[in-house]
C-alpha positions as CSV (number, residue, x, y, z in Angstrom):
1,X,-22.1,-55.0,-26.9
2,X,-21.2,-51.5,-28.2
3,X,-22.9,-48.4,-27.3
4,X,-25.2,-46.4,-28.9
5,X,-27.5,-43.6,-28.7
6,X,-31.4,-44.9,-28.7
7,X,-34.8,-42.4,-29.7
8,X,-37.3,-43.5,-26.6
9,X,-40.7,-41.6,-27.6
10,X,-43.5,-42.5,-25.4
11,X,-46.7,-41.2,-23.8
12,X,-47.0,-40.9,-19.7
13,X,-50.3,-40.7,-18.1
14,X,-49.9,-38.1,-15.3
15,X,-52.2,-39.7,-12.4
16,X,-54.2,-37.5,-10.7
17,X,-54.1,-35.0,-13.2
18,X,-56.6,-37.3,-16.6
19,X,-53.5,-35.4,-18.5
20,X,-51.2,-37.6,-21.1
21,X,-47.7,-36.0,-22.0
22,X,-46.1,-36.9,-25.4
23,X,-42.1,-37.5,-24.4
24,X,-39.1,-38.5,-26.5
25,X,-35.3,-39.1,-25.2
26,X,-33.1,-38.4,-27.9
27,X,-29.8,-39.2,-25.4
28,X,-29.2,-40.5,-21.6
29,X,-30.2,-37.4,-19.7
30,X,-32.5,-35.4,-21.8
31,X,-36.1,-35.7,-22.1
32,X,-38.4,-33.2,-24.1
33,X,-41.8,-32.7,-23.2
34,X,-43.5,-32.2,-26.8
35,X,-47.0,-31.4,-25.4
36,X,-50.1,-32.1,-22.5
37,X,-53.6,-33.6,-24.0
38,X,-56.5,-34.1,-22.6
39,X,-56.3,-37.9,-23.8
40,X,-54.6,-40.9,-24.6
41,X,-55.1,-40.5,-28.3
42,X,-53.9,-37.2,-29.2
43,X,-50.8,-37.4,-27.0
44,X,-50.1,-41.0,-29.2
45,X,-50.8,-39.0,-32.3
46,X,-48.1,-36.4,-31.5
47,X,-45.6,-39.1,-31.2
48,X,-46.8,-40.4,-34.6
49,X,-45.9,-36.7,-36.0
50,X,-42.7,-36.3,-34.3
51,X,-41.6,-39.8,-36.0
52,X,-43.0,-38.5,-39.4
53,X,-41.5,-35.1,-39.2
54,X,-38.0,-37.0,-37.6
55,X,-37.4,-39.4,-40.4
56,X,-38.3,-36.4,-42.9
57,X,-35.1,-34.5,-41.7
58,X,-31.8,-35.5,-43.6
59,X,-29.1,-37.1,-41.1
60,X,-27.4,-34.8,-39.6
61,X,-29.5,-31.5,-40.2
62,X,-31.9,-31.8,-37.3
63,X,-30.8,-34.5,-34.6
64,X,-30.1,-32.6,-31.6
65,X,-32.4,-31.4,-28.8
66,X,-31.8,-28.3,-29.7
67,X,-33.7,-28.7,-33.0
68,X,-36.9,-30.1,-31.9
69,X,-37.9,-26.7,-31.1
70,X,-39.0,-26.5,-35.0
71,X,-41.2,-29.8,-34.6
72,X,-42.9,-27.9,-31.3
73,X,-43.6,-25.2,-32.7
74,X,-45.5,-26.8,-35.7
75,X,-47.7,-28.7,-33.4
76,X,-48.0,-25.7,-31.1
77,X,-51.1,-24.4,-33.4
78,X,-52.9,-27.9,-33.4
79,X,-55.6,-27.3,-31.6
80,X,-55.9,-30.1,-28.0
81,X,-51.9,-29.5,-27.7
82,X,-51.3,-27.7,-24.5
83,X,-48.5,-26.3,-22.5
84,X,-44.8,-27.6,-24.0
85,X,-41.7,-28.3,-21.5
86,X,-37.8,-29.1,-21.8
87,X,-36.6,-31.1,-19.0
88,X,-32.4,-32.2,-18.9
């Protein structure tokens, strides 16, 4: 089986907290934090975007960590998105 690099997005209930964090992997070692919600929903929803604006990108022009910066910042004004984190 040959190796290749896998896109995890997902959404992780922080226990404790009621707060839901919208994640995504791009390689082994680096996870973004794309935002905090209040809710299940909204966190999913974010995901839904970053797959929208990921597939929207040409190959090659936005694929790096690096470069989600542009999708954060467009959700950053959506109003139920909270604090945004970069974790490697």
């Amino acid at each position: 089986m040959f190796a290749r690099n896998q896109i995890i997005a997902c959404v992780v209930k922080q226990y404790g907290t009621g707060l839901y964090r919208s994640c995504v992997s791009l390689n082994q070692g680096n996870v973004i934090c794309l935002s905090t919600h209040d809710d299940e929903q909204s966190a999913t929803e974010t995901i839904n975007q970053f797959w929208q604006f990921w597939e929207a990108c040409p190959k090659g022009e936005t694929r790096r960590p690096e470069d989600v910066s542009l999708f954060i910042k467009s959700i950053s004004t959506i109003p139920g998105s909270g604090e945004i984190a970069l974790a490697a």
